[in-house]
N, C-alpha and C positions, 0 to 999 in steps of 0.2 A: 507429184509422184507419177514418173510415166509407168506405160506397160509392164516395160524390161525390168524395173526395179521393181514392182511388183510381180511379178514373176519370182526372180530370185527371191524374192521376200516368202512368196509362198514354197520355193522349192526347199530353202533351208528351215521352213518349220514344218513341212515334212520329214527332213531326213533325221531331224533332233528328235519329234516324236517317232519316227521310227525306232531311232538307236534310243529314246526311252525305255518303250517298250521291249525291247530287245533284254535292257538291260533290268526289268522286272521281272520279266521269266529267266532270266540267270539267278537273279535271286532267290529263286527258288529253288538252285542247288545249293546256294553257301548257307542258306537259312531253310531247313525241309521243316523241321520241326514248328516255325513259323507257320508256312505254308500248308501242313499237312499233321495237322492234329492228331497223335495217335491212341486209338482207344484202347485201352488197358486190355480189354479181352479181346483185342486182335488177333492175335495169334494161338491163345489157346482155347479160339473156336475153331480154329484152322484141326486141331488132334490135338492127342496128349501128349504125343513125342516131337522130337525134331531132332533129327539125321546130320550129320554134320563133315563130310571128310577132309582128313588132313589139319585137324583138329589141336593137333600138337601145340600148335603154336601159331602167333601173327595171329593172321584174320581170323582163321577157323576158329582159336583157341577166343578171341573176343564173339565171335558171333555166338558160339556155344554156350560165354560165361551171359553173353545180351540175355538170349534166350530162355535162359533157367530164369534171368531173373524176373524176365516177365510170366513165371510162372508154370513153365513148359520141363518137360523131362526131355533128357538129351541123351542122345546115342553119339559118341565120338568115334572118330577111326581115323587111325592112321598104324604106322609100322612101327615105332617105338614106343612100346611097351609102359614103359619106366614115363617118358614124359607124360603118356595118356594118365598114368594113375595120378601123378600129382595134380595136373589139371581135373580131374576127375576129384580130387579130393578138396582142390578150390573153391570150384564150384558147387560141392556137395556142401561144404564148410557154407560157404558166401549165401546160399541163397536158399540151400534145404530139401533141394529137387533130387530125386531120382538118376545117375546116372549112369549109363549102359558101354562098359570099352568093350570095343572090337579093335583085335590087331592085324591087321593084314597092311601085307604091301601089293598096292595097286598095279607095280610094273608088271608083276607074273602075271598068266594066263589064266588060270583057273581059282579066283577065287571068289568067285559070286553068288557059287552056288551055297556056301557056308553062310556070306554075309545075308543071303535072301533067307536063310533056315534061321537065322538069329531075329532077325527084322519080322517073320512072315506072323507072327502072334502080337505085333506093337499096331497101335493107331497112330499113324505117321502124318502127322498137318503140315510141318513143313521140314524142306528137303535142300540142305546146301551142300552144293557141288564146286568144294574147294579146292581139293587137292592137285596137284601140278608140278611140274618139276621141270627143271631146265635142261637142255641138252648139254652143259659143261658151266662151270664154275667161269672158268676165263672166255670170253667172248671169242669164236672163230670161225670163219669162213664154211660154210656148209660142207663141201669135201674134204676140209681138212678136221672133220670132228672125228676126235678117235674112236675106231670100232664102230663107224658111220649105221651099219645096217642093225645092232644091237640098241644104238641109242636110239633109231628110226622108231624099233618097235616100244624102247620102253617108254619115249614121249608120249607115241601117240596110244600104248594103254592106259599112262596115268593122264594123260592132260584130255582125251577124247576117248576113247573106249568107258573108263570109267564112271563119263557122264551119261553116256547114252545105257548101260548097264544100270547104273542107279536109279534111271528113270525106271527104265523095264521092270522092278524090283519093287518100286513106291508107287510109280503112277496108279496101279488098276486099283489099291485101297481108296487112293485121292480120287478117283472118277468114280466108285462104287458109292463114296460119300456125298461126292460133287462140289467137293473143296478141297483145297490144299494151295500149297506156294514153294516152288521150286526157284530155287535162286542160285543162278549160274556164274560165278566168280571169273570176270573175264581178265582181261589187260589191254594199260594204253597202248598198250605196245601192237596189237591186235590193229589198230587204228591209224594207223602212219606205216610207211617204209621202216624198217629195222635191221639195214645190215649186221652181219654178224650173230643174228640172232632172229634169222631166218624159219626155221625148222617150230623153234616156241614160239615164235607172230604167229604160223600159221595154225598150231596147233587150239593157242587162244583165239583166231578168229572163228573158230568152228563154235566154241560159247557162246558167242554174241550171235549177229545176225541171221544166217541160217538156219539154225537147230533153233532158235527163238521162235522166227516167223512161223515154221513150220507147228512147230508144236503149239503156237498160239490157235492159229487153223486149224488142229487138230481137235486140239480141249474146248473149243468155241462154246459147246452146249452143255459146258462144267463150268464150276466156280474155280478152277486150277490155272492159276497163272503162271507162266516158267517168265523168268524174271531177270535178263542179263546185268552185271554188276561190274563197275571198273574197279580194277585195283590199284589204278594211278590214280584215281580221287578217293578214294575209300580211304585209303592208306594213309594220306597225309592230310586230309582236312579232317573225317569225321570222327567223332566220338562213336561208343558201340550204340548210344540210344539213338543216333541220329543217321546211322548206318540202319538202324530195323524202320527209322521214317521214312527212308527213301526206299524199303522192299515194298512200306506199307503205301507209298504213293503211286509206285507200278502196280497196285495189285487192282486189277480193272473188270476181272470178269464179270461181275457180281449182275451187276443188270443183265449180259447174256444167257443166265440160268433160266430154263424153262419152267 
């Protein structure tokens, strides 16, 4: 065996164990529960409640029925009335927990100040910032979205305003405690090019990386992690237990506590 064929000999058992391990830590998103053992009283050392919007349904409505089961009392919110109570009576039925509707709709301007006077008496451990809405049903080109400067503002209070609001709202109980877990419902969509559907890419990338980094460097000398979340994998792989494994494998501060 010359050089050269040692060589390549060694180059392709490099790049296998490479793409090995590559593909161990992948496994550890199709398998979290595997990888990430979660303790029963995870969450409700976190507080008694947990905050949930847009709750109606989909995600919200499973993170909220997750939640109760593992023990926790839930605040739902969203704008339909009639769906929060059935889900509320679900969950009440299903699992025996406590639960609190607020109905507001997040497009309007002013309604925070109600939601914060409902919330300002609850111990809030964790905080999911679901709700979101799309700038049109049918897919279209940015100037051509009807009533362009209406739907401007109602995206970006319900898909952005409302997160950074809800924070202002729970955070200082979660820093006063020195724990809590905020979790930011993003999209794939946030992650790639998305014509047509412009205006909601941008509105989800503000979820993820930015407002993440930021607030991670902010809460440093807290046990309060803000926790970005896809909903192009959430949605079609996980179950609701294995959705609360993957909050509970982000959740990292715990050694930065003083």
């Amino acid at each position: 065996m010359d050089l050269m064929e040692m060589f390549f000999i060694f180059l392709g058992a490099v790049v296998v164990l490479y793409y090995a391990v590559k593909l161990l830590l992948f496994s550890r998103i199709l398998f979290p529960k595997l990888w990430f053992p979660l303790s029963k009283t995870f969450f409700t050392s976190m507080g008694e409640w947990a905050v949930v919007t847009g709750a109606s349904e989909g995600i919200g409505r499973a993170y909220a029925l997750a939640l109760a089961e593992r023990g926790m009392n839930v605040v739902i919110m969203s704008r339909t009335r009639i769906r929060l109570d059935m889900v509320a009576k679900e969950i009440g039925e299903a699992t025996g927990q406590t639960v609190k509707v607020i109905t507001t709709d997040f497009v309007n301007e002013n309604v925070f100040s109600e939601i914060e006077d409902q919330l300002k008496d609850l111990n809030v451990g964790i905080l999911v910032n679901n709700v979101g809405m799309l700038p049109g049903v049918v897919p279209s080109r940015y100037l051509d979205c009807e009533d362009l400067d209406q739907t401007i503002t109602k995206v970006v209070n319900c898909n952005v305003k409302t997160l950074v609001k809800m924070c202002k709202i729970i955070l200082p109980g979660m820093d006063k405690r020195g724990k809590g877990l905020i979790v930011n419902i993003s999209s794939g969509i946030a992650s790639i090019p998305f014509p047509l559907y412009t205006l909601y890419a941008a509105s989800k990338k503000t979820l993820s990386n930015p407002l993440y980094s930021t607030s991670e460097l902010e809460t440093e000398q807290t046990a309060v992690s803000p926790t970005p979340f896809w909903v192009g994998y959430c949605s079609i792989f996980l179950s609701r237990s294995s959705m609360l494994t993957c909050c509970y494998a982000a959740y990292k501060p715990t050694s930065r506590v003083k």
